[in-house]
MARGU-879597 format. One line per 10 residues: number of its first residue (from 1); their letters; for each residue y, x, z of N, C-alpha, C. Coordinates in Angstrom, 1 decimal. Example, Ala and Ser with C-alpha at 12.3 -4.5 7.8 and 13.67 -1.06 7.14 Angstrom:
1) AS) -5.7/13.2/7.8/-4.5/12.3/7.8/-3.3/13.2/7.8 ~ -2.2/12.8/7.1/-1.1/13.7/7.1/0.0/12.9/7.9
end
This chain:
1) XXXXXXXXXX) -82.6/-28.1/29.0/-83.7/-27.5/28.4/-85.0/-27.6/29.3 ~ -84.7/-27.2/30.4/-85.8/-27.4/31.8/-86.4/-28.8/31.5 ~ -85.5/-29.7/31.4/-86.1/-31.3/31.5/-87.1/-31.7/30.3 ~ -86.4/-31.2/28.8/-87.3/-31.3/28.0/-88.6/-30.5/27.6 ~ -88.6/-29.1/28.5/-89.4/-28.4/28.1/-90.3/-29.2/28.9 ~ -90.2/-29.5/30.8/-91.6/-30.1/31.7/-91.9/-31.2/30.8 ~ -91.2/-32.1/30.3/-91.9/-34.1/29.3/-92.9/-33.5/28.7 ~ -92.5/-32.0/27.7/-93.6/-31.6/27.1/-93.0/-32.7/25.2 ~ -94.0/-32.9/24.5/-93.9/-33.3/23.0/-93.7/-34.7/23.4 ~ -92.7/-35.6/22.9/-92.7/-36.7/23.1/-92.9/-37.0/22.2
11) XXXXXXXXXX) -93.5/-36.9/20.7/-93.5/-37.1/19.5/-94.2/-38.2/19.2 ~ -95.4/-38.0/20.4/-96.1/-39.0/20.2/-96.2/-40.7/20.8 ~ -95.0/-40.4/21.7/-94.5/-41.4/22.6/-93.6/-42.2/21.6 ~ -93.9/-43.7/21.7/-93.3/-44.5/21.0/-92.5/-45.4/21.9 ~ -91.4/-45.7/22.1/-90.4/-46.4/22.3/-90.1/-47.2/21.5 ~ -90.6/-49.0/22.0/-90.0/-50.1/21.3/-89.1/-50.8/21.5 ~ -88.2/-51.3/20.4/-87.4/-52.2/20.5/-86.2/-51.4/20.5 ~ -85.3/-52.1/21.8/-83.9/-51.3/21.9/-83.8/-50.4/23.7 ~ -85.3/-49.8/23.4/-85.2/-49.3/24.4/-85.0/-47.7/24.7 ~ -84.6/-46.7/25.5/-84.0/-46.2/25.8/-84.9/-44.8/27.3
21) XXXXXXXXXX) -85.1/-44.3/26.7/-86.3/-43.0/28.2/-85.1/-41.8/28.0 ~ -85.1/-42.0/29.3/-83.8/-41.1/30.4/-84.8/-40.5/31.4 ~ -85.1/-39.0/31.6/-85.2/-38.5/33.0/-84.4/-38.8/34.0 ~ -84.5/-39.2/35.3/-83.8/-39.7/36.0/-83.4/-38.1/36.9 ~ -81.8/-38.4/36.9/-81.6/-36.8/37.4/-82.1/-36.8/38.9 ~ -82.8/-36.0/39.6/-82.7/-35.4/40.4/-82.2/-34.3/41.0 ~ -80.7/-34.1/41.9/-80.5/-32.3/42.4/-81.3/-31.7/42.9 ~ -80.5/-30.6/42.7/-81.3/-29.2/43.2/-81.6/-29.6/44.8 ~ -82.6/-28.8/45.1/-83.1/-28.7/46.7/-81.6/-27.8/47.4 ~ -81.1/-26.9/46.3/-79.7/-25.8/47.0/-78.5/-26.6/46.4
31) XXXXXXXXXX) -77.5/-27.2/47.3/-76.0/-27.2/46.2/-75.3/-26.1/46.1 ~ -74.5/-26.1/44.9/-73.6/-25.0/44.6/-73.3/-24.1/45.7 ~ -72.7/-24.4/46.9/-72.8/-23.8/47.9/-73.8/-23.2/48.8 ~ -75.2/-23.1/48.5/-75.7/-23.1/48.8/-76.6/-23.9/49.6 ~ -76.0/-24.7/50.6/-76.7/-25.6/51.2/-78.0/-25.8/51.1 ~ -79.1/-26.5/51.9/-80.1/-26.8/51.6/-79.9/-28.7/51.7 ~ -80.5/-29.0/50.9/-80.7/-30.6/50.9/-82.1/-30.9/51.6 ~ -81.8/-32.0/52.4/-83.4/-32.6/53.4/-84.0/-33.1/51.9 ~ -85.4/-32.8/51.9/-85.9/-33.5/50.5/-86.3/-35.5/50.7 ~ -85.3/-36.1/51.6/-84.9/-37.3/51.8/-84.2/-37.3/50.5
41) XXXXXXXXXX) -83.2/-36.6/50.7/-81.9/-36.8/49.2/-82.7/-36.8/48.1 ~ -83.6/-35.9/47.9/-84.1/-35.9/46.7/-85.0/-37.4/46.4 ~ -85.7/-37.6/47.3/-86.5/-38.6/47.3/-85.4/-40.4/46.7 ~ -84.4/-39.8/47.3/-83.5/-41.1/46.8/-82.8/-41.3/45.3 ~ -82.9/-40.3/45.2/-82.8/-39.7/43.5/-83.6/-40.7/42.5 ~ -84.8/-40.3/43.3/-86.1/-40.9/42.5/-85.9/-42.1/42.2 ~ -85.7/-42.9/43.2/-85.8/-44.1/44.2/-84.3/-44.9/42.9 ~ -83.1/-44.4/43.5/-82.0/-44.9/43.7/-80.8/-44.1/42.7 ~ -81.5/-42.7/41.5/-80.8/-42.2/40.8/-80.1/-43.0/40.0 ~ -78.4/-43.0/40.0/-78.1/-44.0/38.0/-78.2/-43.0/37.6
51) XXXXXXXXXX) -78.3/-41.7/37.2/-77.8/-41.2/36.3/-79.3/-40.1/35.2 ~ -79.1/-40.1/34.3/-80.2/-39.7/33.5/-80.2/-39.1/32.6 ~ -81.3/-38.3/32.0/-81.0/-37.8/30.8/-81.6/-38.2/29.4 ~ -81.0/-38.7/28.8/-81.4/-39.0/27.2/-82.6/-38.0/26.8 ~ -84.1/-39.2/26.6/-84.7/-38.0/26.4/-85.0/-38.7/24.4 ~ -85.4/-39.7/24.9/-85.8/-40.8/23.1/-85.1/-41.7/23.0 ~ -84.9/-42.4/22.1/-84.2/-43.5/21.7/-85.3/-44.8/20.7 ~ -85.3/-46.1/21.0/-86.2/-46.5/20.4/-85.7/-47.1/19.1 ~ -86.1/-47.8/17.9/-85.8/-47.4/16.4/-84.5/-48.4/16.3 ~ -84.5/-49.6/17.1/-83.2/-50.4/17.1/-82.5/-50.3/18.5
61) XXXXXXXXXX) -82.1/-49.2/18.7/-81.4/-49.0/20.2/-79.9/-48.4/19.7 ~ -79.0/-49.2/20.1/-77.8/-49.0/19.5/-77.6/-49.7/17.9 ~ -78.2/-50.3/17.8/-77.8/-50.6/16.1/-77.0/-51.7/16.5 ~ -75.8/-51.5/15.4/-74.8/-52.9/15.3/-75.6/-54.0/14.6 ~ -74.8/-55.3/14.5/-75.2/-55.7/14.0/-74.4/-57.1/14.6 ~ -74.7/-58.1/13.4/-73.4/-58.8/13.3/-73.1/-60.0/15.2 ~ -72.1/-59.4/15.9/-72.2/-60.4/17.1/-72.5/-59.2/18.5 ~ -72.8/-58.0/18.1/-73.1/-56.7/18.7/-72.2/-56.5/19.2 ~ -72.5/-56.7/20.5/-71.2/-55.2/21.8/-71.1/-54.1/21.6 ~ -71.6/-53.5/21.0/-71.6/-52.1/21.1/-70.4/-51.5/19.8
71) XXXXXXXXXX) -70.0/-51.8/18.9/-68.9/-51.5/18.1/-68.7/-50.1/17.4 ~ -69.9/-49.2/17.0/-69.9/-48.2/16.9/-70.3/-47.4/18.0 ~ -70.1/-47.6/19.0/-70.9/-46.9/20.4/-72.3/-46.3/20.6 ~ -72.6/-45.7/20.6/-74.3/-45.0/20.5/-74.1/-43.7/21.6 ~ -75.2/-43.6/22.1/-75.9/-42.0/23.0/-76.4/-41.3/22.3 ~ -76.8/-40.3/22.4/-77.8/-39.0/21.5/-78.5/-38.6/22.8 ~ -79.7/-38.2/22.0/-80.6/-37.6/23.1/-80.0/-35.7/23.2 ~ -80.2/-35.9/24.2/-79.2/-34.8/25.2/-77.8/-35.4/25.8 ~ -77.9/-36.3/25.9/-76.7/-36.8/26.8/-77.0/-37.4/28.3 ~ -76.2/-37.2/28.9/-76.4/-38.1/30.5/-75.6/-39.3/30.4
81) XXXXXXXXXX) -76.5/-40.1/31.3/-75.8/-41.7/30.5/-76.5/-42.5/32.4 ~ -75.2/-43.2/32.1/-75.0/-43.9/33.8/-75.6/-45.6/33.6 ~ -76.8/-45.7/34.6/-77.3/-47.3/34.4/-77.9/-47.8/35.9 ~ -78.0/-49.1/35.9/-78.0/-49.5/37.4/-79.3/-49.2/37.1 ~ -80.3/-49.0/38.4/-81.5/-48.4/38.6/-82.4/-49.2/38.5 ~ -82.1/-50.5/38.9/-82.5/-51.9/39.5/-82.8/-52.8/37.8 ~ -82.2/-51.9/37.1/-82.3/-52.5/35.5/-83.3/-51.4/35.1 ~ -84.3/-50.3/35.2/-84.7/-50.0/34.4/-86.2/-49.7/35.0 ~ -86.8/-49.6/34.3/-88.6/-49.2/34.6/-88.7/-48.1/35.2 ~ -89.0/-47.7/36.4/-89.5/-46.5/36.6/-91.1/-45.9/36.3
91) XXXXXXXXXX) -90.8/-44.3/35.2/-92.6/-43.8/34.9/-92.1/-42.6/35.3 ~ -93.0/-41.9/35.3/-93.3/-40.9/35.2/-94.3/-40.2/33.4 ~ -93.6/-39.1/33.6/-94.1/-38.4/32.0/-94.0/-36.8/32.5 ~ -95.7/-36.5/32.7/-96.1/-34.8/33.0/-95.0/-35.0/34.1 ~ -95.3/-35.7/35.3/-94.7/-35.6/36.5/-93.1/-35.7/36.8 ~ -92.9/-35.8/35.7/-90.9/-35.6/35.4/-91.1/-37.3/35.3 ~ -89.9/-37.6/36.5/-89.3/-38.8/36.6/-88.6/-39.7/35.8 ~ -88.9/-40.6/35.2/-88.2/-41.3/34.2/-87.5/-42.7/34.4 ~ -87.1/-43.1/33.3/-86.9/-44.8/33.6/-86.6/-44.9/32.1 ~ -87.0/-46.2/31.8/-87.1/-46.8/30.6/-85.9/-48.0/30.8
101) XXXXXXXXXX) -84.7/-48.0/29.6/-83.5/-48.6/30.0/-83.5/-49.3/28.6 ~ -83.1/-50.7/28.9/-82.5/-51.6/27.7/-81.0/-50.8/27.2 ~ -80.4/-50.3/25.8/-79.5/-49.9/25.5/-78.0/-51.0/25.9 ~ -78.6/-52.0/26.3/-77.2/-52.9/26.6/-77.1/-52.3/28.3 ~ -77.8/-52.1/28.8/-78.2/-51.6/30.4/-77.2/-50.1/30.5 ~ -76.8/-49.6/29.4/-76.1/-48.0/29.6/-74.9/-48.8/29.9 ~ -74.2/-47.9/31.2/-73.5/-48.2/30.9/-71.8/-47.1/30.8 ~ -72.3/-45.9/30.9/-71.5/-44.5/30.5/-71.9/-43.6/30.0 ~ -71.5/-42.5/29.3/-71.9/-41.2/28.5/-71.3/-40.3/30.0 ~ -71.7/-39.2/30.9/-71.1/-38.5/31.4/-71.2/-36.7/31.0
111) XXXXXXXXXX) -70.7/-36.3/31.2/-70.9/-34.4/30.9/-71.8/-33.6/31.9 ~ -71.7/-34.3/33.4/-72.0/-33.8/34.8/-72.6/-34.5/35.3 ~ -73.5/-34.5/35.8/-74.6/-35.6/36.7/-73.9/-35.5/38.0 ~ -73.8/-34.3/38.5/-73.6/-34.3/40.1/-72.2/-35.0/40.1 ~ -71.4/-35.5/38.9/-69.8/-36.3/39.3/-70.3/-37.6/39.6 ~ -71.3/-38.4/39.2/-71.8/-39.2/39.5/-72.2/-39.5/41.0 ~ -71.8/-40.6/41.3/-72.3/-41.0/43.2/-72.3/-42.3/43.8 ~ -73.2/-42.8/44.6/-72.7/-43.6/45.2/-72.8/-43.6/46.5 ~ -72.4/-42.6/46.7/-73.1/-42.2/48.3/-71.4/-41.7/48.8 ~ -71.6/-42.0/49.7/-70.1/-41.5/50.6/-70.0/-39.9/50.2
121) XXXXXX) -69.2/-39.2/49.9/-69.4/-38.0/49.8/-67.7/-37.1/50.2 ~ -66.8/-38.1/50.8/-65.5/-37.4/51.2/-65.2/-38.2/52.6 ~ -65.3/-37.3/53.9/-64.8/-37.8/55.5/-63.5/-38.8/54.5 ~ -62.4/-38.5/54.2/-61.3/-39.2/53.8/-61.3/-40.9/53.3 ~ -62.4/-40.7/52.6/-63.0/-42.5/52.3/-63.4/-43.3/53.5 ~ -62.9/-44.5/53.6/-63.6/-45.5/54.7/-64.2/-46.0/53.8
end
């Protein structure tokens, strides 16, 4: 609710083709534990976030159609959805971080952004 309240009215924002605007998540400055994060991490977020939040959908994004990968498959806006970073536009909207993603470009629906990683995050991994 935080993310769509800062975008503000996207009503008037048009999304063409089969394209796809995700807030790019950024964590909290505190994790669950409290911790403090260096705002480096956050900055890589920006930089280097996959994961996002479904904010619009553009009018042929997800439609089947005869020869289509997608097979029934679709996002809803309010979903978090996993895409390489390097595939999508980075904007900004009322300061909130975005990226503009081709719907062939998704490539997961997730529940949790912070399960999301690509960053070393267990001593136990080489």
């Amino acid at each position: 609710k935080e993310i769509f309240d800062a975008n503000g009215d996207l009503s008037q924002q048009h999304l063409f083709s089969a394209r796809i605007l995700v807030a790019t998540y950024v964590r909290p400055k505190k994790t669950a534990k409290g911790l403090l994060l260096p705002d480096s991490a956050q900055q890589e977020d920006v930089y280097q976030g996959c994961v996002g939040l479904v904010l619009k959908k553009g009018p042929m994004a997800f439609q089947d159609s005869e020869g289509s990968a997608f097979s029934g498959q679709n996002v809803e806006v309010g979903q978090w959805v996993v895409f390489r970073p390097g595939d999508a536009k980075r904007i900004q909207i009322n300061n909130i971080n975005c990226r503009i993603v081709e719907d062939t470009q998704i490539d997961m629906v997730v529940t949790d952004p912070l399960s999301i990683t690509h960053r070393r995050t267990d001593a136990r991994i080489k």
